[in-house]
MARKOL-343301 format. One record per residue: y negated, z, x of N, C-alpha, C in turn; residue in three letters; residue number from 1. Coordinates in steps of 0.2 Angstrom, whole numbers, plus 5000, padded with zeros to 4 digits. Atoms other than C-alpha are relative to their C-alpha. Layout:
N
[[Y, Z, X], [Y, Z, X], [Y, Z, X], "ALA", NUM]
...
// end
This chain:
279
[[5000, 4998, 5008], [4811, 5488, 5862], [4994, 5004, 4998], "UNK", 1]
[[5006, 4997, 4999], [4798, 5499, 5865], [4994, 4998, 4999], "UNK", 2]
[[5006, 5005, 4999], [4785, 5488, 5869], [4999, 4994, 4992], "UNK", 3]
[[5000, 5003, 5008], [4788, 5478, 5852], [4999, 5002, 4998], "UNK", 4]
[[5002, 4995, 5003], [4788, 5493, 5845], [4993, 5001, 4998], "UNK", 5]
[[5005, 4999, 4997], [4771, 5496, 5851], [4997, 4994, 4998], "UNK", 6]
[[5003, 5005, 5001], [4766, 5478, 5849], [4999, 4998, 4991], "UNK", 7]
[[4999, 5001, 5005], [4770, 5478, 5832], [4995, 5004, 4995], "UNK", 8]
[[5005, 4995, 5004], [4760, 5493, 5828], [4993, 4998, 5001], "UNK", 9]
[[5007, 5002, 4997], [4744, 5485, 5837], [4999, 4995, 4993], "UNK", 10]
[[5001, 5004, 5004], [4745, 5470, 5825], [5001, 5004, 4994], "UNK", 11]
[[4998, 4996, 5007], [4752, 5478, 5809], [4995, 5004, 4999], "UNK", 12]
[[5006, 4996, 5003], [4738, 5491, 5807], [4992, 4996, 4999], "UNK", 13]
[[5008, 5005, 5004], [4723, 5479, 5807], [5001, 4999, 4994], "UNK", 14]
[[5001, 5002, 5007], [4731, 5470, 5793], [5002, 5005, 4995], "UNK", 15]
[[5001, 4993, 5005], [4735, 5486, 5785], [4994, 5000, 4997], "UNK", 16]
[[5010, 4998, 5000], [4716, 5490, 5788], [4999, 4997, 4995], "UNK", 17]
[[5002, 5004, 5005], [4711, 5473, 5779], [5004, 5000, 4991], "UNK", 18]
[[4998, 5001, 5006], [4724, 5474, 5766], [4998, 5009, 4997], "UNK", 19]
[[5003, 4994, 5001], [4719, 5492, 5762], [4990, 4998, 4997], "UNK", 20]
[[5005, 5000, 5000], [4702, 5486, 5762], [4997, 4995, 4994], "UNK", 21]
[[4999, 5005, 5007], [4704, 5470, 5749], [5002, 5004, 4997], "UNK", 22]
[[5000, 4993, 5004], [4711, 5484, 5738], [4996, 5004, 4997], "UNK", 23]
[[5007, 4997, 5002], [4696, 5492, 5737], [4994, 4997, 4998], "UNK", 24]
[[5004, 5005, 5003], [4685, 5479, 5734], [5000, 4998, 4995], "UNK", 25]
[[4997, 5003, 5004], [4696, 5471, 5724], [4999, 5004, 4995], "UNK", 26]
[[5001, 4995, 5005], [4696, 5489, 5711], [4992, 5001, 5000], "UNK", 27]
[[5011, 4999, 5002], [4677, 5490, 5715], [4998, 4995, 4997], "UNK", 28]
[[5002, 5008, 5003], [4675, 5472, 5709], [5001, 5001, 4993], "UNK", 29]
[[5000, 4996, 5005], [4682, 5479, 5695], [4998, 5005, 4996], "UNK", 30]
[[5003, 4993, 5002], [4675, 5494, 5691], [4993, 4996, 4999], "UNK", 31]
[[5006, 5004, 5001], [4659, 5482, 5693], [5000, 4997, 4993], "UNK", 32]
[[4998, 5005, 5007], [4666, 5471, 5679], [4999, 5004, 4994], "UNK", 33]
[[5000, 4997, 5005], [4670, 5483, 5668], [4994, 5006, 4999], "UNK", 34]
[[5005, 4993, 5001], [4654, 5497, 5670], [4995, 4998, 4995], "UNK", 35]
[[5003, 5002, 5006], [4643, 5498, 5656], [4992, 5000, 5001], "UNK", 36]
[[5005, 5000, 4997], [4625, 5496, 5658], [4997, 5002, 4994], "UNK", 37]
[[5003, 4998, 5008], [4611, 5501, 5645], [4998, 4995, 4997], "UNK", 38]
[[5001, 5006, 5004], [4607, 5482, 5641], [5006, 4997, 4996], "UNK", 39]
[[4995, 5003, 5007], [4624, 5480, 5634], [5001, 5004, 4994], "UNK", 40]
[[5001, 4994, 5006], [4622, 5495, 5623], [4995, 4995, 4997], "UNK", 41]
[[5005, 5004, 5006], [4607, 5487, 5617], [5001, 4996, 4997], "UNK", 42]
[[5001, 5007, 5001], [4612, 5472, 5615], [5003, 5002, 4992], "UNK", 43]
[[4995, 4999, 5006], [4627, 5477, 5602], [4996, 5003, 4998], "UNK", 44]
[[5002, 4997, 5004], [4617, 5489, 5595], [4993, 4997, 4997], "UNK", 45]
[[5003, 5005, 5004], [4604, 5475, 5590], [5002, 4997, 4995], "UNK", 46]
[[4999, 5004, 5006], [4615, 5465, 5582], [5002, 5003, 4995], "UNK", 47]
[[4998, 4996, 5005], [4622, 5479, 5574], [4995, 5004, 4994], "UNK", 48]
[[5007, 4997, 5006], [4605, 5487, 5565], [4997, 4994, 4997], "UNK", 49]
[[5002, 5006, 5003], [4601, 5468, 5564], [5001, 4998, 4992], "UNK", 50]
[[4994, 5000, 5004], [4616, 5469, 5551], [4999, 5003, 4996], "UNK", 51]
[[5000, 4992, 5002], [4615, 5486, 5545], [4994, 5001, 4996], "UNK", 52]
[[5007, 4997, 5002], [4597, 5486, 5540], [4998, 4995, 4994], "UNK", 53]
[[5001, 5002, 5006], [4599, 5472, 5526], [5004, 5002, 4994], "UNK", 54]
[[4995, 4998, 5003], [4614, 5483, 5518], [4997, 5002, 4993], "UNK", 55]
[[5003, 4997, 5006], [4602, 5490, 5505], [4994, 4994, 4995], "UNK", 56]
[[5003, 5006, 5005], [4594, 5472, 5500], [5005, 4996, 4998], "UNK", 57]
[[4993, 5004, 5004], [4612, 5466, 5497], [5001, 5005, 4995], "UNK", 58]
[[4996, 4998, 5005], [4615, 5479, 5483], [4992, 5002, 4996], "UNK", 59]
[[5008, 4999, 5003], [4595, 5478, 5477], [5002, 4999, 4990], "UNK", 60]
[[4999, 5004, 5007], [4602, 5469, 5462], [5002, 5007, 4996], "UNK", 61]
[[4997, 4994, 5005], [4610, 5486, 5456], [4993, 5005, 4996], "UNK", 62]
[[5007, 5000, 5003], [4592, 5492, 5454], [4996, 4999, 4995], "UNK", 63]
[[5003, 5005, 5006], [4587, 5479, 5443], [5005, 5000, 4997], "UNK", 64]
[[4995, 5000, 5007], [4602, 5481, 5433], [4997, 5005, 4995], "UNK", 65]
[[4999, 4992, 5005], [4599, 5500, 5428], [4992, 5000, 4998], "UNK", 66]
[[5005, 5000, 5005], [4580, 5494, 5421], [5000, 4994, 4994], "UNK", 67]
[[4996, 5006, 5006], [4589, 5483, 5409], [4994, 5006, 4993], "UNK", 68]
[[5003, 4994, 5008], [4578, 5489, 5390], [5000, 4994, 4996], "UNK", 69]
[[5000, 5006, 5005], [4578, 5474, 5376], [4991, 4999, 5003], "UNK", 70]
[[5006, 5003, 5000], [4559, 5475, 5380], [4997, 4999, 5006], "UNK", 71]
[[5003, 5002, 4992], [4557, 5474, 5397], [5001, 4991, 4999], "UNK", 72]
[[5003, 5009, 4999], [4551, 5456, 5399], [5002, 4999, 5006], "UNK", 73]
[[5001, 5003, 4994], [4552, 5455, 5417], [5009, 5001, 5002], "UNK", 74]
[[4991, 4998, 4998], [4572, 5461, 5416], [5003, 4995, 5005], "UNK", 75]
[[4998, 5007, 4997], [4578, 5442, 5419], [4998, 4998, 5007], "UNK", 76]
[[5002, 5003, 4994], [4568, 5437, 5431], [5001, 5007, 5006], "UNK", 77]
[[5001, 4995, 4995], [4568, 5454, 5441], [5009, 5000, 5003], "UNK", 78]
[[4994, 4998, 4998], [4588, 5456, 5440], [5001, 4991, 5006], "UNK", 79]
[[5000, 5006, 4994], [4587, 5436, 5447], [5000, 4999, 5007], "UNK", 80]
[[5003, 5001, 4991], [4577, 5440, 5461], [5003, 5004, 5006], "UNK", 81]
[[4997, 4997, 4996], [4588, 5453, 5465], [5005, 4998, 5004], "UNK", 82]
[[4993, 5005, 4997], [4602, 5442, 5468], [4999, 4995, 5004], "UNK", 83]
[[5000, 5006, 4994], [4594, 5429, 5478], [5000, 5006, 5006], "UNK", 84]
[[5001, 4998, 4995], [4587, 5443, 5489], [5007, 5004, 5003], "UNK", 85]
[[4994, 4997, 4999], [4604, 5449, 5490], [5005, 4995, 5005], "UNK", 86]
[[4996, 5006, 4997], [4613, 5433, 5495], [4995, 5000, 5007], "UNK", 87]
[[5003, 5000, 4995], [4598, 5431, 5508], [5005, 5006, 5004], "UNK", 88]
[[4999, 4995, 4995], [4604, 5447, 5516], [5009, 5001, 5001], "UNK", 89]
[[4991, 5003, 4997], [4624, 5443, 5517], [4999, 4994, 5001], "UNK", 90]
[[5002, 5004, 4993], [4617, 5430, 5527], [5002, 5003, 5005], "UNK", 91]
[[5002, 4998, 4995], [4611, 5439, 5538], [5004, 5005, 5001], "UNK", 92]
[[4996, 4997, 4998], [4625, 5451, 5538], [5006, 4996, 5003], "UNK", 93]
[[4995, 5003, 5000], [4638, 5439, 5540], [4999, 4996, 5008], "UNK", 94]
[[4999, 5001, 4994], [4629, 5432, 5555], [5000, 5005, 5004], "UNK", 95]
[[5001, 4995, 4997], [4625, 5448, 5562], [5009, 5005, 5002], "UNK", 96]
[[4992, 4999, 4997], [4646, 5452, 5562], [5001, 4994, 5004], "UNK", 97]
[[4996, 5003, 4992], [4650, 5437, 5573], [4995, 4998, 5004], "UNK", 98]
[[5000, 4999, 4994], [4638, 5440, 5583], [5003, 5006, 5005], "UNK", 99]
[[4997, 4992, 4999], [4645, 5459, 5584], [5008, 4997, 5003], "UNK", 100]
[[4995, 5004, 4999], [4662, 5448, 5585], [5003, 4998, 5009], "UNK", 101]
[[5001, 5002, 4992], [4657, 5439, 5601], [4998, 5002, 5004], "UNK", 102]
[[5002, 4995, 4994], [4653, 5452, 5611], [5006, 5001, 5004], "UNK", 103]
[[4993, 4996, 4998], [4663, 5458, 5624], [5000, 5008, 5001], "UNK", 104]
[[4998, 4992, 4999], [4669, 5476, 5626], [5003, 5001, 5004], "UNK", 105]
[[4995, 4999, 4995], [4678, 5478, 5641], [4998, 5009, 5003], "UNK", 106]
[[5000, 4989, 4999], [4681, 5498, 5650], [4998, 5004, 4993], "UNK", 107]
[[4999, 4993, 5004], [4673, 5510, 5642], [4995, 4997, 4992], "UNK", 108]
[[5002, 5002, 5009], [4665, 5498, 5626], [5008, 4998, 4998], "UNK", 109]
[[4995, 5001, 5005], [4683, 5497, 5622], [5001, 5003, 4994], "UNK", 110]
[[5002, 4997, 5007], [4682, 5509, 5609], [4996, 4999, 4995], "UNK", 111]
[[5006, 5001, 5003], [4666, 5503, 5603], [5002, 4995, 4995], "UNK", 112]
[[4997, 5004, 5002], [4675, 5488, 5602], [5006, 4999, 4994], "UNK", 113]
[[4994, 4999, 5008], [4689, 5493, 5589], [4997, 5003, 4996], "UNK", 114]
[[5004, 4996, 5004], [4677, 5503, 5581], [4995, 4993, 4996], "UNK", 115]
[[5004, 5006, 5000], [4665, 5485, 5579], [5006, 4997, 4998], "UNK", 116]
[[4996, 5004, 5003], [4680, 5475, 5573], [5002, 5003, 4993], "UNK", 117]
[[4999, 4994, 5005], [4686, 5488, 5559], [4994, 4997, 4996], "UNK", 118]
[[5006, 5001, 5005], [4667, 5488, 5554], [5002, 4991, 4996], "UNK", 119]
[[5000, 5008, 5002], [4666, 5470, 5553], [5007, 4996, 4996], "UNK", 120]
[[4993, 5001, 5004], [4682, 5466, 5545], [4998, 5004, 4992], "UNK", 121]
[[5001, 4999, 5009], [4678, 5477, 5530], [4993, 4998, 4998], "UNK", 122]
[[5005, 5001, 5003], [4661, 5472, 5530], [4998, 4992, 4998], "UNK", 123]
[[4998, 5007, 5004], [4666, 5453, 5528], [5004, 5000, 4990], "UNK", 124]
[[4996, 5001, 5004], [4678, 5458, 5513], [4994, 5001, 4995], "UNK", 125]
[[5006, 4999, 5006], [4662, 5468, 5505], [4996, 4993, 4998], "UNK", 126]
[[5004, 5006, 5000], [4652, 5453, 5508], [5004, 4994, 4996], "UNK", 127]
[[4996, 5005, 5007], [4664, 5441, 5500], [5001, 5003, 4994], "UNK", 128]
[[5002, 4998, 5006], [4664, 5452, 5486], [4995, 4999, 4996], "UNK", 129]
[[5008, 5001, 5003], [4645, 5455, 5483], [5003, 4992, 4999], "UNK", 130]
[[5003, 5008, 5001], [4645, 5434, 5484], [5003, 4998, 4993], "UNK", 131]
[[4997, 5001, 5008], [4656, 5434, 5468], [4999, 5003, 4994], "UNK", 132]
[[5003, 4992, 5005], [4649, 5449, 5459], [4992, 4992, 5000], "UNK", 133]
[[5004, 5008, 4998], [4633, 5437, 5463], [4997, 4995, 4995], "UNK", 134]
[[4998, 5006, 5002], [4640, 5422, 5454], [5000, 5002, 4994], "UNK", 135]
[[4997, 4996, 5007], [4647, 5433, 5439], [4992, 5001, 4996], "UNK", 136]
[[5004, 5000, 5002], [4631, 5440, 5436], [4995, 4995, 4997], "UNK", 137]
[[5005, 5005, 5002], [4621, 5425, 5435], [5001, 4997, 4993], "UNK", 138]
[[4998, 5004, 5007], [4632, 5418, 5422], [4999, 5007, 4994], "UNK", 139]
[[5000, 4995, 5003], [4630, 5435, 5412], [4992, 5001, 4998], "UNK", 140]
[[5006, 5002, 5002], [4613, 5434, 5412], [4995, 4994, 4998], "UNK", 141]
[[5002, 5008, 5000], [4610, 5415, 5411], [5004, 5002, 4991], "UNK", 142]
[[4998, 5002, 5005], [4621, 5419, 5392], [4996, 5006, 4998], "UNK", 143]
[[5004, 4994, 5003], [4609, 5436, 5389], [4992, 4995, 4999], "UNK", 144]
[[5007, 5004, 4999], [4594, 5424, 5391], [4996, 4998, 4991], "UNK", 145]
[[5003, 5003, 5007], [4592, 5418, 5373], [4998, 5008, 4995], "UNK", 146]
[[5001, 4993, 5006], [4594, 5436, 5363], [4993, 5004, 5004], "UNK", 147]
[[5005, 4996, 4994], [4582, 5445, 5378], [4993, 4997, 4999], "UNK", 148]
[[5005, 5002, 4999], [4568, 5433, 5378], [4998, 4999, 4991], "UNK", 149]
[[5004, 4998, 5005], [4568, 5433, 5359], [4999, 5007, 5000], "UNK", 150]
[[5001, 4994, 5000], [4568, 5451, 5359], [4992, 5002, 5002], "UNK", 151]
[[5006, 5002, 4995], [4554, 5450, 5372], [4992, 4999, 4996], "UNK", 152]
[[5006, 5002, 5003], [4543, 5442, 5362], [4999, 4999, 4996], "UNK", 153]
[[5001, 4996, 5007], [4546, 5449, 5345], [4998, 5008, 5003], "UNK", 154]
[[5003, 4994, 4999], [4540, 5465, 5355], [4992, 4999, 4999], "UNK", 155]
[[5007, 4999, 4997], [4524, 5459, 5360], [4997, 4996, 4993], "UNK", 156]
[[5003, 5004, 5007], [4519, 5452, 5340], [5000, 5006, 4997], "UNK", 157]
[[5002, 4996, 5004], [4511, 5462, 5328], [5004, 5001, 4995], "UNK", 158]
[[4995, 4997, 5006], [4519, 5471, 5314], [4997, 4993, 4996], "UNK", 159]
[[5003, 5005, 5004], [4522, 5456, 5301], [4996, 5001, 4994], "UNK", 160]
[[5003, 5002, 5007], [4511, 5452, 5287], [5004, 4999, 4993], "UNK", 161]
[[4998, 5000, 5006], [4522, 5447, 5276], [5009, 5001, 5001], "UNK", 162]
[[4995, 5001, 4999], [4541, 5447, 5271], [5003, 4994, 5002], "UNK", 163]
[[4997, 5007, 4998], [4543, 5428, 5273], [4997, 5001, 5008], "UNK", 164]
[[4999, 5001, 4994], [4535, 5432, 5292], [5005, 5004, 5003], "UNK", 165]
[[4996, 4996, 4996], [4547, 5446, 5295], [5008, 4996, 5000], "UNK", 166]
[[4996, 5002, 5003], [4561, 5436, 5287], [5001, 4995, 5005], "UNK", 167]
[[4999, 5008, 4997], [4557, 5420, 5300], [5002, 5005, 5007], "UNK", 168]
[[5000, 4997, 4993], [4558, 5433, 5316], [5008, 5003, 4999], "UNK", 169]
[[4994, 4997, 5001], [4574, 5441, 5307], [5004, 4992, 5002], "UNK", 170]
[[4995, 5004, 4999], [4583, 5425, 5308], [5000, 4995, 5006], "UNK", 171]
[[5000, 5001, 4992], [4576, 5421, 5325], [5005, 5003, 5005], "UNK", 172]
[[4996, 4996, 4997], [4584, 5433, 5332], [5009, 5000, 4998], "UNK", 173]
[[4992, 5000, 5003], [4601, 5432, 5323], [5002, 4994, 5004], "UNK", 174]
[[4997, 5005, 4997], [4601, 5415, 5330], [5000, 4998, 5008], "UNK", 175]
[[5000, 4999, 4993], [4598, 5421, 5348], [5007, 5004, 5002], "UNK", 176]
[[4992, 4995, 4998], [4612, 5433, 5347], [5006, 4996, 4997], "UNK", 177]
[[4993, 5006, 5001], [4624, 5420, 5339], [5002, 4995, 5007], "UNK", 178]
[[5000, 5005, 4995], [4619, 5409, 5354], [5003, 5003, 5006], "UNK", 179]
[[4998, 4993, 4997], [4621, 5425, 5366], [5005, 5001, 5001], "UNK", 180]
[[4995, 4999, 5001], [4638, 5429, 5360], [5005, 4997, 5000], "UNK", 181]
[[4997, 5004, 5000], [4644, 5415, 5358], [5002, 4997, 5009], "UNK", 182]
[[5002, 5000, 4993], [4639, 5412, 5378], [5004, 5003, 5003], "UNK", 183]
[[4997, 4996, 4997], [4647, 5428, 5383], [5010, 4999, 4999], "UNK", 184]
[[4993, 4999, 5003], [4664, 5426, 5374], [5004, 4993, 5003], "UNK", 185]
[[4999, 5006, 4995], [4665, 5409, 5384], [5002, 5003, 5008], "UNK", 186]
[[5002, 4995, 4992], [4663, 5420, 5401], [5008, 5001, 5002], "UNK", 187]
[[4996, 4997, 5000], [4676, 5423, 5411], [4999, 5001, 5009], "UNK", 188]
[[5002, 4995, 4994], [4669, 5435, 5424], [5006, 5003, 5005], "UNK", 189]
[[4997, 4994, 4993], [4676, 5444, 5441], [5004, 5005, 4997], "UNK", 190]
[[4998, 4993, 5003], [4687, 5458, 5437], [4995, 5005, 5001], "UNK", 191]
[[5003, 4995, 5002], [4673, 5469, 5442], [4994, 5001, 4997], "UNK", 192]
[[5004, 5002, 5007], [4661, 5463, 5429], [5002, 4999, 4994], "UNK", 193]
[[4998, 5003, 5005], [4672, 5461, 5415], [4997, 5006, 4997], "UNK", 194]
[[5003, 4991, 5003], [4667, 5480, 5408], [4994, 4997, 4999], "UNK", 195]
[[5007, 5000, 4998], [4648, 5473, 5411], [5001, 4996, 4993], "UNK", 196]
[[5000, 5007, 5007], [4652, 5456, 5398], [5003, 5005, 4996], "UNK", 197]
[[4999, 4998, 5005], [4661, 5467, 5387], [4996, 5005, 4998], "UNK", 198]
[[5008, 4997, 5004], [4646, 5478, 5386], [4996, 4998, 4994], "UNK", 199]
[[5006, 5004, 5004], [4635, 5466, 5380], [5005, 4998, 4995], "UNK", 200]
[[4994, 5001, 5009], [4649, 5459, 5367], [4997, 5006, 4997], "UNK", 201]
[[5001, 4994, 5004], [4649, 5476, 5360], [4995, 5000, 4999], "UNK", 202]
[[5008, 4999, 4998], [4628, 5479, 5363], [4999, 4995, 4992], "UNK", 203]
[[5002, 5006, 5003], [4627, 5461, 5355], [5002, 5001, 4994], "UNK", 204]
[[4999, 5000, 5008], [4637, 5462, 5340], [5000, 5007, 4995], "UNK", 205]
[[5001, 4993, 5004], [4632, 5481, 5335], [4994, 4996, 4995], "UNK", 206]
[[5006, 5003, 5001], [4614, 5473, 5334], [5001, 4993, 4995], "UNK", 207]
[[4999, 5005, 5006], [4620, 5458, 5325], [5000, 5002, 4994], "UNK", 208]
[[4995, 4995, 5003], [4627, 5470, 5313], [4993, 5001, 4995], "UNK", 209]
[[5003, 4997, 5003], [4611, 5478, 5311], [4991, 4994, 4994], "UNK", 210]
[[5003, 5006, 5003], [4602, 5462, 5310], [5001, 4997, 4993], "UNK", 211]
[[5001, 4999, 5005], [4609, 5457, 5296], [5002, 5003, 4995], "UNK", 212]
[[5002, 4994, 5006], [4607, 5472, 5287], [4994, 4999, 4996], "UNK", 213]
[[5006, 5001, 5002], [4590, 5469, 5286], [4998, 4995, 4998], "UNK", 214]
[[5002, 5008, 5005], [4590, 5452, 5281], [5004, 5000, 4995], "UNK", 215]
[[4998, 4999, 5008], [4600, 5457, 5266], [4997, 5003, 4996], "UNK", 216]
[[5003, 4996, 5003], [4589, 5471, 5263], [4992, 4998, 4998], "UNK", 217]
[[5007, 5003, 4999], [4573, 5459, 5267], [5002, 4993, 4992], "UNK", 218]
[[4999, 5004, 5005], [4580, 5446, 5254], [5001, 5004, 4992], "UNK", 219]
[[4997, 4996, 5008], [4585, 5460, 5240], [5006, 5001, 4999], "UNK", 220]
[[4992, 5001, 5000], [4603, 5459, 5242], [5002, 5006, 5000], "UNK", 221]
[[4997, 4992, 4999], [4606, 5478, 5246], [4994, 5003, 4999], "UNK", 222]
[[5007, 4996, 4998], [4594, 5491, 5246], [4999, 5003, 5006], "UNK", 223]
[[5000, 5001, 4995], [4587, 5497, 5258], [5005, 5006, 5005], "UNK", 224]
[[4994, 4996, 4999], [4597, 5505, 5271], [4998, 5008, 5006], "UNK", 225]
[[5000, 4994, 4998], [4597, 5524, 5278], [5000, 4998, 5008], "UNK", 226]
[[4997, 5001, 4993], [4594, 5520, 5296], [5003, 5008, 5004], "UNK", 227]
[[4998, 4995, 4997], [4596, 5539, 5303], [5006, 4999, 5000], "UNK", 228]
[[4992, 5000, 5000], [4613, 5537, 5295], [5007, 4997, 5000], "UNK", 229]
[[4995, 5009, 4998], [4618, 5520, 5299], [5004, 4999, 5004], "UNK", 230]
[[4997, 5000, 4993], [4634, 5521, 5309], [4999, 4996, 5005], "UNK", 231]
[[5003, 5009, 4994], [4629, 5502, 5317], [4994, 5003, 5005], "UNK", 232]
[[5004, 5000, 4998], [4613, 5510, 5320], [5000, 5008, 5007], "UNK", 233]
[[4998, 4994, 4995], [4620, 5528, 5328], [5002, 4998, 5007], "UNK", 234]
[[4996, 5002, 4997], [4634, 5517, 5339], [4993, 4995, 5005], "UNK", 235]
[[5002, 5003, 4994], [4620, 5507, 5345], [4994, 5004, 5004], "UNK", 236]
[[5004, 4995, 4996], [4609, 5521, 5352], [5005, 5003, 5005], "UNK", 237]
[[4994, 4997, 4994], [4624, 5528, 5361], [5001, 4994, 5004], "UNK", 238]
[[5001, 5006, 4994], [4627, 5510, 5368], [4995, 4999, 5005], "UNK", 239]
[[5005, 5003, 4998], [4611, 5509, 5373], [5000, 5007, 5006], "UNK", 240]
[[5003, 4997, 4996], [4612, 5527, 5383], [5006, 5001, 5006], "UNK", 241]
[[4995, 4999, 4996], [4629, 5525, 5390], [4998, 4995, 5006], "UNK", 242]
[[5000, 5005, 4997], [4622, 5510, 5398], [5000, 5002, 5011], "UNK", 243]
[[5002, 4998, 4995], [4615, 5519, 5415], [5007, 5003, 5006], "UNK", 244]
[[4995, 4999, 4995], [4633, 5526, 5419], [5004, 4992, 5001], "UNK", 245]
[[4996, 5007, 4999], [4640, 5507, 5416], [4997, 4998, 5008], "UNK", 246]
[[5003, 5003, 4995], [4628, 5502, 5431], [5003, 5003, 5005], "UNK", 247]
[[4997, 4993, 4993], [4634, 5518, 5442], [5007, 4998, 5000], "UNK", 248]
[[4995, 5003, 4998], [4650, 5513, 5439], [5002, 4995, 5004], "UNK", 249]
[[5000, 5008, 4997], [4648, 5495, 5444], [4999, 5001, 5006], "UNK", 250]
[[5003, 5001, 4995], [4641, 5499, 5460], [5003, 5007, 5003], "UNK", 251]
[[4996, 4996, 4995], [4653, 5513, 5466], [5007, 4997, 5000], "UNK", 252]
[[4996, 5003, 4998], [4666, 5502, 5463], [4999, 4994, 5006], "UNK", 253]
[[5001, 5005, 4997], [4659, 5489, 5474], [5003, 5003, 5007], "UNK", 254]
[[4997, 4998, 4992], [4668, 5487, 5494], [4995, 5003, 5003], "UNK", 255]
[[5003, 4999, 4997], [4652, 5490, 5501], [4999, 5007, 4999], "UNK", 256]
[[5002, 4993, 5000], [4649, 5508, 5494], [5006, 5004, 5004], "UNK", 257]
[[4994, 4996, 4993], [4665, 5514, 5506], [4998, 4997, 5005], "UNK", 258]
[[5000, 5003, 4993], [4657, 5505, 5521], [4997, 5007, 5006], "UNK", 259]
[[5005, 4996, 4996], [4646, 5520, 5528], [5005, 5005, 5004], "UNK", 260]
[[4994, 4998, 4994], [4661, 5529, 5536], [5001, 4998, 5005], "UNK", 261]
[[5000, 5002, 4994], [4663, 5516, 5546], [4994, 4997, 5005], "UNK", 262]
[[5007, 5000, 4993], [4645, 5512, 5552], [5000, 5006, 5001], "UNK", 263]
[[5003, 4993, 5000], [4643, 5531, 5554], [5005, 4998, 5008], "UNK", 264]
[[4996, 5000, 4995], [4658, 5527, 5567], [4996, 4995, 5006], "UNK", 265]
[[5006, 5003, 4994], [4648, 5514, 5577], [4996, 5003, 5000], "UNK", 266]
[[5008, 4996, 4997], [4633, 5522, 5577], [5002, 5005, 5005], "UNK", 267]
[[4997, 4994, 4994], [4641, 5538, 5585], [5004, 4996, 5006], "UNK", 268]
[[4999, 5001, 4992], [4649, 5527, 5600], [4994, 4997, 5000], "UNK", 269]
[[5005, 5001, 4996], [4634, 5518, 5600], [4995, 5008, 5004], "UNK", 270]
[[5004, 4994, 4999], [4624, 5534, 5603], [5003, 5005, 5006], "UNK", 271]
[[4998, 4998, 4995], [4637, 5541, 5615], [5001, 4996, 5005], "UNK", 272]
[[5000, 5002, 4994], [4637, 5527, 5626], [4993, 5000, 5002], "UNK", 273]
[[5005, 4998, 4998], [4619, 5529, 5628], [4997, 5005, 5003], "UNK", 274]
[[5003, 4995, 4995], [4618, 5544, 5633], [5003, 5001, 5006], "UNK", 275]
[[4995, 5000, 4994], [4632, 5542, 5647], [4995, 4995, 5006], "UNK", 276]
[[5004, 5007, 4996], [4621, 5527, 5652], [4992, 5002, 5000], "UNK", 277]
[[5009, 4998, 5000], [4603, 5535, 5652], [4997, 5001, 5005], "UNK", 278]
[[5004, 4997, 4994], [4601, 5538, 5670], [4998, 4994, 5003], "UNK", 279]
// end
C-alpha cells in the first residue's frame, strides 16, 4: 500500500507541476492580451481629436448667424457657407465615433471604453440634431432671401432724386417683404428654430409697418411721420438689439453645447493611460 502510495506521488507531482505551469501561462497569455501598450493609446486618441477637432466647424454657423445686419450683403452667403462647413464636419465626427466605436478596450481601457461609448452616443444624438437645425435654417434663410438682397442693394444706391425714384425702391421693398413673410409663415421649422422664424415674422412685419408708412407719407396720404416717436420705429430697434441674445440662446440650447464634460472625461483617461504607459 505504501509502495502505491509512493508511486502515486512520483507521477501525481509532474502532472501537478505541468498543470500548475499551464495556469500560468494560460493567466500570463492573458495578461498579455489584455496589457495596454502606448500604440493603443494613440490610436483611440487619434480617432478621438480626429473627431474632437471638427466640433467648432459644426457650430461655425452660430457665428454667421450673430452677423446678421439688413445691410450686410455677404449675411446669406456667409450664414450658407457656414452650414455646409458644418455638415462637412459631422461627417467627420460621425466617422470619427465608429471608428472610437470599433475599437477594443479590453483590461485597463475598460474604463476608457465606457467613457468612449457615453461620448459617442451623446455625440451622435448632437450630430443628429445640428443635421436638422441645418435643414431648418436653410429654409429660414432661403425665405429671408428676397427682403435681405433688396435691402442690400437699396443700401449700396444713392440718396434718391426724386419722389417717383424713392416711391419705386419703397414699393420694392414692400414687395420683397410680402414675399419674405409670406415664405416664412409657410415654414414649419424644428422646435429649436421656431423662436428664430418667429423672430423674423415679427422683424418682418414691424418693418412692413414702417414701410408703408412712408409710402403713404411719400404719396401725401398722411403727414409726415415723427420717427423718434414712432412706436413701429422704437419696437423695431429693440428687435433689432435683442437679436444677439436670440443667437446665444439658439446655441446654448443645442446637445452639442453639454458635450465638453464628457470629452473632458476621455481626455483625462486618455492622459492617464499615457502616463502609466510612458516607460
Amino acid at each position: 500500500m505504501s509502495a502505491m502510495r509512493r508511486k502515486w506521488k512520483r507521477t501525481a507531482l509532474p502532472a501537478l507541476a505541468l498543470l500548475v505551469l499551464a495556469g500560468v501561462s494560460l493567466a500570463t497569455a492573458g495578461c498579455a492580451r489584455d496589457a495596454v501598450t502606448r500604440e493603443d493609446v494613440e490610436r483611440i486618441d487619434d480617432s478621438f481629436r480626429r473627431g474632437s477637432s471638427r466640433l467648432a466647424e459644426a457650430t461655425v454657423f452660430v457665428d454667421c448667424l450673430e452677423r446678421f445686419d439688413f445691410e450686410n450683403a455677404a449675411f446669406l452667403q456667409d450664414a450658407r457657407a457656414g452650414i455646409e462647413a458644418g455638415r462637412t464636419a459631422c461627417a467627420e465626427l460621425r466617422a470619427s465615433m465608429d471608428e472610437l466605436l470599433a475599437l477594443a478596450y479590453p483590461g485597463e481601457l475598460e474604463e476608457l471604453g465606457r467613457d468612449v461609448e457615453e461620448y459617442a452616443s451623446a455625440m451622435g444624438e448632437a450630430v443628429g440634431e445640428l443635421e436638422v437645425v441645418y435643414g431648418g435654417l436653410e429654409e429660414i434663410l432661403l425665405a429671408l432671401e428676397p427682403i435681405l438682397r433688396e435691402e442690400a442693394s437699396v443700401t449700396q444706391l444713392e440718396a434718391p432724386r426724386s419722389d417717383v425714384e424713392f416711391m419705386g425702391r419703397l414699393q420694392r421693398l414692400d414687395a420683397a417683404l410680402a414675399e419674405s413673410l409670406s415664405s416664412l409663415e409657410r415654414l414649419a421649422p424644428p422646435p429649436l428654430l421656431r423662436e428664430y422664424r418667429d423672430y423674423f415674422e415679427q422683424l418682418l412685419g414691424v418693418l412692413g409697418k414702417l414701410v408703408d408708412d412712408l409710402i403713404a407719407v411719400t404719396q401725401g396720404l398722411i403727414p409726415n411721420v415723427d420717427v423718434e416717436h414712432n412706436p413701429d420705429f422704437l419696437l423695431f430697434q429693440q428687435l433689432l438689439s435683442s437679436y444677439p441674445s436670440l443667437v446665444e440662446g439658439l446655441s446654448n440650447k443645442l446637445k452639442v453645447a453639454g458635450i465638453d464634460p464628457l470629452m473632458e472625461r476621455v481626455e483625462l483617461e486618455i492622459n492617464r493611460l499615457y502616463l502609466e504607459n510612458s516607460g
